[in-house]
BABA-738621 format. One record per residue (C-alpha): residue number from 0; z, y negated, x. Coordinates in pm, whole numbers. Layout:
residues N
+-----+--------+--------+--------+
!   i !     pz !     py !     px !
+-----+--------+--------+--------+
! NUM !      Z !      Y !      X !
...
+-----+--------+--------+--------+
END
This chain:
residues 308
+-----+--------+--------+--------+
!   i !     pz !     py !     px !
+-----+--------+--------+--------+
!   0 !  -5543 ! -18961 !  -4116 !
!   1 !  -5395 ! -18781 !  -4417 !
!   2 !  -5598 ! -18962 !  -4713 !
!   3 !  -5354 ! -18826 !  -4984 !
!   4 !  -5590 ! -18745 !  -5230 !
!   5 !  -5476 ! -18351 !  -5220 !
!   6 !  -5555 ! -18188 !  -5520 !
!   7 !  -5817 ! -18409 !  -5721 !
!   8 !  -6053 ! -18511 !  -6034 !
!   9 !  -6314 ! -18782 !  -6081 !
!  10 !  -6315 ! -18951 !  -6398 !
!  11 !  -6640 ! -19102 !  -6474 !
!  12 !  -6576 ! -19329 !  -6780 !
!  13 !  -6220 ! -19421 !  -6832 !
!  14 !  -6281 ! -19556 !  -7177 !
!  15 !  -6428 ! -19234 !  -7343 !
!  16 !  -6069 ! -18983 !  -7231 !
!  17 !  -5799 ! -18980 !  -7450 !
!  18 !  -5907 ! -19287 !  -7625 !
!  19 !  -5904 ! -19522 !  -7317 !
!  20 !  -5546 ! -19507 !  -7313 !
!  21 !  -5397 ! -19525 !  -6975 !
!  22 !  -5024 ! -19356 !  -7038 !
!  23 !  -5282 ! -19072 !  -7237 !
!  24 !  -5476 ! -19029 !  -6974 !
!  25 !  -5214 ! -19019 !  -6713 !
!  26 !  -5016 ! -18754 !  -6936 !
!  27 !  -5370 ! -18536 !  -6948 !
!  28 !  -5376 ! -18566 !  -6531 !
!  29 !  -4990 ! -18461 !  -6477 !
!  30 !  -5090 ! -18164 !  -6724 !
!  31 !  -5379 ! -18075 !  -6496 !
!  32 !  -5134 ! -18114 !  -6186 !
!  33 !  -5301 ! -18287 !  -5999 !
!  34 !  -5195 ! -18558 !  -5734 !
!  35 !  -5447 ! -18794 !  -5740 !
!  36 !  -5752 ! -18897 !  -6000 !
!  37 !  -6111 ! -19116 !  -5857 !
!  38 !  -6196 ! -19368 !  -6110 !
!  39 !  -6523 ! -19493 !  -6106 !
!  40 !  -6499 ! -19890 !  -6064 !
!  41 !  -6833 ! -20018 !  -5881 !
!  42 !  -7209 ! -19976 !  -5991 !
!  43 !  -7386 ! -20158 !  -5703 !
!  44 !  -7247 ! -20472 !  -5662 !
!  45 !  -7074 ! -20500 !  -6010 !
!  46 !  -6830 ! -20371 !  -6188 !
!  47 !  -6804 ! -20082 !  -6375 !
!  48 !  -6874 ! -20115 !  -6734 !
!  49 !  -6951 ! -19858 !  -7002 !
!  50 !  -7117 ! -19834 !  -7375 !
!  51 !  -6855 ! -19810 !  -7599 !
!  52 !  -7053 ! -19935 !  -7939 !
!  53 !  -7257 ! -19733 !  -8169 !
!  54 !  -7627 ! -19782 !  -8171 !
!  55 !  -7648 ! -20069 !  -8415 !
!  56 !  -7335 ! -20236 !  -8250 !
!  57 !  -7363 ! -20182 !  -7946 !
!  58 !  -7013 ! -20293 !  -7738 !
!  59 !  -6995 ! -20264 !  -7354 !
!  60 !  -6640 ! -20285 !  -7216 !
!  61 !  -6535 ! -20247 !  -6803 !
!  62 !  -6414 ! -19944 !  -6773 !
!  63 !  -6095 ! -19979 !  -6505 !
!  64 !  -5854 ! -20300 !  -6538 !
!  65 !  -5551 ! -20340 !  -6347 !
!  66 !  -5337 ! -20253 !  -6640 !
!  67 !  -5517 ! -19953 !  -6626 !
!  68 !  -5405 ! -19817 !  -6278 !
!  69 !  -5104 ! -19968 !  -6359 !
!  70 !  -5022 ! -19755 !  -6648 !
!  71 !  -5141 ! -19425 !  -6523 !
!  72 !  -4919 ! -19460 !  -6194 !
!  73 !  -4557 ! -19551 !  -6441 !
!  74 !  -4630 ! -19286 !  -6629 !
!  75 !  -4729 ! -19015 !  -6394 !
!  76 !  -4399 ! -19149 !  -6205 !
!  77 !  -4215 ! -19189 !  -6522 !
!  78 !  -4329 ! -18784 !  -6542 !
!  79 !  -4203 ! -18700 !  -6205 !
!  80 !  -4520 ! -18623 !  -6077 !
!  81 !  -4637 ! -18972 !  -5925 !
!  82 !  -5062 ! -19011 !  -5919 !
!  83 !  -5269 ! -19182 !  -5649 !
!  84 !  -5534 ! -19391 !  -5803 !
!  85 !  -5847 ! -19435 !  -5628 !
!  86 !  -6199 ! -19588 !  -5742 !
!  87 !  -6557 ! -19506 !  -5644 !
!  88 !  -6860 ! -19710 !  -5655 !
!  89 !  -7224 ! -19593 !  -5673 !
!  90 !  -7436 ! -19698 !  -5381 !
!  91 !  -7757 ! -19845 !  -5399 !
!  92 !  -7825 ! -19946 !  -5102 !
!  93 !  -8021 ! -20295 !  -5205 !
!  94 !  -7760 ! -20518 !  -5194 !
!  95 !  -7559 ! -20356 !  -4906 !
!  96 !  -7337 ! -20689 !  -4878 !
!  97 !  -7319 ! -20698 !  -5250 !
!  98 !  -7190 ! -20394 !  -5291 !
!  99 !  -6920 ! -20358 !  -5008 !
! 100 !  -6747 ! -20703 !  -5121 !
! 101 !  -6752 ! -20543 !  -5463 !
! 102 !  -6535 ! -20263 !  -5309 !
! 103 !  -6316 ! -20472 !  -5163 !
! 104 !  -6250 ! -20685 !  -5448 !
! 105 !  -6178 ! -20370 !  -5648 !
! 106 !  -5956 ! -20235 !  -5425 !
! 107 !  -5748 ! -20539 !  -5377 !
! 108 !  -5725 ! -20659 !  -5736 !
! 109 !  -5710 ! -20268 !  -5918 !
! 110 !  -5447 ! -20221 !  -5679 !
! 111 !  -5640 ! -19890 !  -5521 !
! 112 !  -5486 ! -19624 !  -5324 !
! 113 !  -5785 ! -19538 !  -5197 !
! 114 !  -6168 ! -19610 !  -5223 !
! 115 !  -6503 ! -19353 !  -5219 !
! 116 !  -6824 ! -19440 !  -5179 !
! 117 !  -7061 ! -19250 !  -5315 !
! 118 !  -7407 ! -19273 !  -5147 !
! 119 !  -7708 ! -19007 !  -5285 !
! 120 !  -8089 ! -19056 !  -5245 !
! 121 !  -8124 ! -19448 !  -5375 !
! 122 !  -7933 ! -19526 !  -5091 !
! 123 !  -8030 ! -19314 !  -4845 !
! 124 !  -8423 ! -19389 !  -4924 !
! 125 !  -8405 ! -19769 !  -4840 !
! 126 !  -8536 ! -19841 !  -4517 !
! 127 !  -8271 ! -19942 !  -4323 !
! 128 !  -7988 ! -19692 !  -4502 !
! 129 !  -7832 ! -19621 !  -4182 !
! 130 !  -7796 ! -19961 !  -4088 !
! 131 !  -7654 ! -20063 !  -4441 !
! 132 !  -7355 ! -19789 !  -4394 !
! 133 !  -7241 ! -19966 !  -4083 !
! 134 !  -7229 ! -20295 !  -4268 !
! 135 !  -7047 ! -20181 !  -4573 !
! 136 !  -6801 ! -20040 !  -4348 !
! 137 !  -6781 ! -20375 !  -4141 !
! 138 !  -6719 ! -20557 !  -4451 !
! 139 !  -6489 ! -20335 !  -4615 !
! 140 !  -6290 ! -20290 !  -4314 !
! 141 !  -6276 ! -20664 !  -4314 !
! 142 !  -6121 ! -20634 !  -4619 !
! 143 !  -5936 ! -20356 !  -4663 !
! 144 !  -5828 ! -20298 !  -4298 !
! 145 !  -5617 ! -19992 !  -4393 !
! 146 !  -5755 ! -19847 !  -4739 !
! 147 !  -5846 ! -19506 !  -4670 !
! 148 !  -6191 ! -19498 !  -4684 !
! 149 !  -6382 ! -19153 !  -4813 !
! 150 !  -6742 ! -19074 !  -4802 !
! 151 !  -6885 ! -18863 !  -5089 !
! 152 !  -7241 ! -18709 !  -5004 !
! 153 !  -7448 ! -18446 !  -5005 !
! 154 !  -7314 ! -18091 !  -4970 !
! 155 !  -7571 ! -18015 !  -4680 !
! 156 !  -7793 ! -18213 !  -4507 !
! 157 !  -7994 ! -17950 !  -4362 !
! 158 !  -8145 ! -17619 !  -4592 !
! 159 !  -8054 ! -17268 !  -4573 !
! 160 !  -8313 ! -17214 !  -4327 !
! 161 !  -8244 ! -17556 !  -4111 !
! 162 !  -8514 ! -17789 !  -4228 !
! 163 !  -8385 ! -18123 !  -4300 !
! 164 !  -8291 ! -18227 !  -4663 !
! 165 !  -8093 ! -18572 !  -4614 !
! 166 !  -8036 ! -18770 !  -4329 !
! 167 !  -7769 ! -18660 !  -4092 !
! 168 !  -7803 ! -19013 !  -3909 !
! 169 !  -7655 ! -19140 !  -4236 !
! 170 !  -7392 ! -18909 !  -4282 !
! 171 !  -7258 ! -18994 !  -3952 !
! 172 !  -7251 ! -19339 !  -4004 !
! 173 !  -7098 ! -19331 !  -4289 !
! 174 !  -6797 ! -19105 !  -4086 !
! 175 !  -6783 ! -19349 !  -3811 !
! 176 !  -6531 ! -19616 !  -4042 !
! 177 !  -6466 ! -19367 !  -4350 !
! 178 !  -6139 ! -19124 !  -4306 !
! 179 !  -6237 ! -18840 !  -4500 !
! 180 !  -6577 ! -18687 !  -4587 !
! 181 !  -6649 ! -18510 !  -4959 !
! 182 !  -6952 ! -18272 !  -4969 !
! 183 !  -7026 ! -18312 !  -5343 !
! 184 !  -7066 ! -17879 !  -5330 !
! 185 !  -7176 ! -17828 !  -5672 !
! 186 !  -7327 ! -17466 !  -5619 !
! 187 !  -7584 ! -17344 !  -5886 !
! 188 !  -7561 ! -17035 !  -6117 !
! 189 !  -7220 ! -16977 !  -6188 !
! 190 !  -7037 ! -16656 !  -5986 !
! 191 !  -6853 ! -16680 !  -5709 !
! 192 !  -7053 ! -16594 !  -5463 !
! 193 !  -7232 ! -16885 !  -5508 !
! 194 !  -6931 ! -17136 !  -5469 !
! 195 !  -6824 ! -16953 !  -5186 !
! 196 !  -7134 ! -16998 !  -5012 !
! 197 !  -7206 ! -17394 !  -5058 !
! 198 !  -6829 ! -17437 !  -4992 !
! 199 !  -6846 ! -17239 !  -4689 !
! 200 !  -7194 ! -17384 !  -4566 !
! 201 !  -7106 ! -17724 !  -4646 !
! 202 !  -6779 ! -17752 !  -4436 !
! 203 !  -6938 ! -17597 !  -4133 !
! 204 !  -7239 ! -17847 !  -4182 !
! 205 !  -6975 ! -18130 !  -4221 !
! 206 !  -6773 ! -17981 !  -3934 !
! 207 !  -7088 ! -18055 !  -3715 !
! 208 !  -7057 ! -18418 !  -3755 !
! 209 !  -6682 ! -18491 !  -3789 !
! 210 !  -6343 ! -18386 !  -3711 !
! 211 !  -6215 ! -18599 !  -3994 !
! 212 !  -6089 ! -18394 !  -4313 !
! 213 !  -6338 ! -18247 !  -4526 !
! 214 !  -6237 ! -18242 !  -4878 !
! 215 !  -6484 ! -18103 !  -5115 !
! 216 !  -6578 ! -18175 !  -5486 !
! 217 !  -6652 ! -17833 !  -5725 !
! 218 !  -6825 ! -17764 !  -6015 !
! 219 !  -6650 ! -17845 !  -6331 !
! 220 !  -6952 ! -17964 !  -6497 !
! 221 !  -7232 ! -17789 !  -6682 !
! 222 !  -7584 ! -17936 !  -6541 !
! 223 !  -7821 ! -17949 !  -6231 !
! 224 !  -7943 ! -17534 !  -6221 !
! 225 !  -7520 ! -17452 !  -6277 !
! 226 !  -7258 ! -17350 !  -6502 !
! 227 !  -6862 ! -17402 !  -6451 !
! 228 !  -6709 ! -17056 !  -6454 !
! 229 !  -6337 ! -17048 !  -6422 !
! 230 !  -6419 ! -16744 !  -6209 !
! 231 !  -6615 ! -16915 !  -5940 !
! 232 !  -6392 ! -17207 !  -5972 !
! 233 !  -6101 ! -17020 !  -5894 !
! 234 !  -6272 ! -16848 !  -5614 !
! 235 !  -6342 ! -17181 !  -5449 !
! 236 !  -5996 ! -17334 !  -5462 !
! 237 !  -5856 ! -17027 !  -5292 !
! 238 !  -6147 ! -17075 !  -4989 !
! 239 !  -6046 ! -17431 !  -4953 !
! 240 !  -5697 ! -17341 !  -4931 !
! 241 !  -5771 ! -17080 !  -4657 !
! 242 !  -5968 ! -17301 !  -4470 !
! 243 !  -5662 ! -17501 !  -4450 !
! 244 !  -5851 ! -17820 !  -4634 !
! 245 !  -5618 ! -18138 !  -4685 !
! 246 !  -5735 ! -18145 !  -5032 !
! 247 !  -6005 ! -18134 !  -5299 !
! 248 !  -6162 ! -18309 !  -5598 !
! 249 !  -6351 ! -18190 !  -5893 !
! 250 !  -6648 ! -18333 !  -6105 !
! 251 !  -6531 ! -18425 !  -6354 !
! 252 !  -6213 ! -18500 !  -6617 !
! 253 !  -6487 ! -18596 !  -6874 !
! 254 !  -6685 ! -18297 !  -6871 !
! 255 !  -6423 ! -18084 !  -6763 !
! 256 !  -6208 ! -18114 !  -7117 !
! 257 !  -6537 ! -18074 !  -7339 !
! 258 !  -6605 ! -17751 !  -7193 !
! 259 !  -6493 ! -17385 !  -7307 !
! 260 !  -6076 ! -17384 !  -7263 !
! 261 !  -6082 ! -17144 !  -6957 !
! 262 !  -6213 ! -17422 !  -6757 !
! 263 !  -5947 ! -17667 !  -6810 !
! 264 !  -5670 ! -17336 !  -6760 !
! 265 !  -5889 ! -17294 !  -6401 !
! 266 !  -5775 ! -17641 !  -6301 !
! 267 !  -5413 ! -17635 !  -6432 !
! 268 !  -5373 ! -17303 !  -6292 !
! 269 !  -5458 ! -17432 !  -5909 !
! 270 !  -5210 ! -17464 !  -5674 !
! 271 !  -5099 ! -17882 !  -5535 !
! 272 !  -5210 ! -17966 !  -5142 !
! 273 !  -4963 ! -18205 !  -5046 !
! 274 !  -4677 ! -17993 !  -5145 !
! 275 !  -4796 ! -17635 !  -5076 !
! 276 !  -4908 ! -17508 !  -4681 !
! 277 !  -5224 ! -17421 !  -4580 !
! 278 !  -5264 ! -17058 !  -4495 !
! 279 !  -5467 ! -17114 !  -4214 !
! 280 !  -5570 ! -17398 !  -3985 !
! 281 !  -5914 ! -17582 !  -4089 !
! 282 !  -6162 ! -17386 !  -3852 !
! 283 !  -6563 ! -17376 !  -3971 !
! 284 !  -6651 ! -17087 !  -4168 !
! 285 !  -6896 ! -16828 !  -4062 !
! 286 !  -7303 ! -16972 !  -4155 !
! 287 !  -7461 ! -16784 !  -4374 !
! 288 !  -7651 ! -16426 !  -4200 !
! 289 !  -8022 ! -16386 !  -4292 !
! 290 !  -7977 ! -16160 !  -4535 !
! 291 !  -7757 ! -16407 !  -4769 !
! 292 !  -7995 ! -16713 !  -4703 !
! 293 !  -8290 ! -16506 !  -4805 !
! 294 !  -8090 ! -16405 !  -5095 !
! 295 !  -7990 ! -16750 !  -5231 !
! 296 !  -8314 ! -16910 !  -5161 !
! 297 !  -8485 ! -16630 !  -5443 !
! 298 !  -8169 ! -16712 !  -5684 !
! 299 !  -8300 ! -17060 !  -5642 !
! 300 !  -8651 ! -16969 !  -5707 !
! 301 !  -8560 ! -16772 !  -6031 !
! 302 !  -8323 ! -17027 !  -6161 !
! 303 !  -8592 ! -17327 !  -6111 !
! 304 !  -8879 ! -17103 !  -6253 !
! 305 !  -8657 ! -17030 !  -6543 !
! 306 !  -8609 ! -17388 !  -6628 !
! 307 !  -9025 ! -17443 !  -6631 !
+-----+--------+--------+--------+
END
């Protein structure tokens, strides 16, 4: 199933880009070019909401109304470069039932495209995690019969080495009723070499578990042992259109536009999905020889001792 999300950006809090203005923000995405933007609509089972106050005054708005995807869709059509709109929620795996009725609802009412669902380590500690992914799913397919449906995870679930970092039990749940899978393959440091390699490793991990598209999220975020380099950027888009990927997304429009201008050139300057051919068909990359595991695993040594 083609998902449609080609070439991609979260945006985290809708309120605090361009002023919260919808036709704004659309007009920022269509500069970008990209084809599609994932807003973030669920925290657990609730909406989405956001601090919008100052400290004495505190003011909490939602973040994503239907106006909202409303808006940015005219416009981006009104542009001649029509937007998918899809929302994510943030999994927490307590209220499983809670939580995949909030995605519906969201969907439905927000008038979605498409829905992600992100699920990191509170979800995947509970107990029965594996269990809750099949009932989300259950629910939301309930629901939302023919939504596509994308899972956002980890970028591997096993180490450079092959011991076990996150449950691949859970990842394949999760791909059982979801369409697409996104790796969240943020690579630490900041050259090339080091996107290339948690691209590359995380597809061919992915591409152990599903034949579903793959469609990867990138650095363009400052944070967790990395730096966004327009560089390594670069470098990744150019692997994922090799590999012949259906698309990918980037983390995120709100940290992307605060950072040094080269970034935000890096993501204009990236060629669509939908409208441009892959070079080559998807096939898993080469894993990683001795030599280059051995290699990362002291980067990530230095970098953590660095930050102590």
């Amino acid at each position: 199933m083609k998902t449609g999300l080609g070439k991609d950006i979260f945006l985290w809090n809708v309120p605090r880009v361009s002023g919260g203005i919808p036709s704004a923000i659309a007009e920022k995405l269509v500069e970008g070019g990209f084809e599609s933007v994932i807003l973030k609509v669920a925290d657990a089972g609730n909406k989405h909401v956001t601090n919008m106050g100052s400290i004495i005054r505190p003011r909490w708005v939602e973040c994503v109304l239907p106006e909202t995807v409303r808006i940015i869709k005219a416009t981006a059509q009104q542009l001649g470069k029509p937007l998918k709109v899809y929302g994510y929620g943030f999994l927490y795996g307590a209220l499983p039932t809670a939580e995949a009725h909030r995605a519906v609802s969201q969907t439905i009412s927000l008038g979605l495209d498409g829905y992600v669902f992100d699920g990191e380590s509170r979800f995947e500690e509970k107990p029965n995690a594996v269990g809750n992914a099949r009932l989300i799913g259950s629910i939301f397919r309930q629901g939302c019969p023919t939504t596509p449906a994308i899972f956002c995870g980890f970028a591997m679930f096993r180490s450079w080495t092959g011991g076990t970092w996150h449950p691949e039990a859970l990842h394949r749940a999760f791909m059982e009723w979801c369409d697409a899978g996104m790796p969240m393959s943020y690579w630490t440091g900041e050259t090339p070499s080091r996107a290339l390699a948690i691209l590359n490793e995380s597809v061919r991990q992915w591409r152990l578990i599903t034949d579903k598209p793959i469609l990867p999220a990138g650095r363009a975020y400052n944070g967790d042992l990395g730096i966004a380099r327009a560089e390594a950027m670069i470098a990744f888009d150019e692997r994922a259109h090799e590999l012949g990927l259906q698309g990918e997304s980037w983390w995120s429009l709100e940290h992307a536009i605060k950072l040094d201008p080269s970034i935000w050139a890096a993501l204009r300057s990236m060629p669509n999905f939908l409208t441009t051919p892959p070079i080559s068909p998807e096939t898993p990359p080469p894993a990683l020889t001795l030599e280059e595991q051995v290699t990362d695993h002291e980067q990530r040594l230095d970098a953590l001792e660095a930050q102590i």
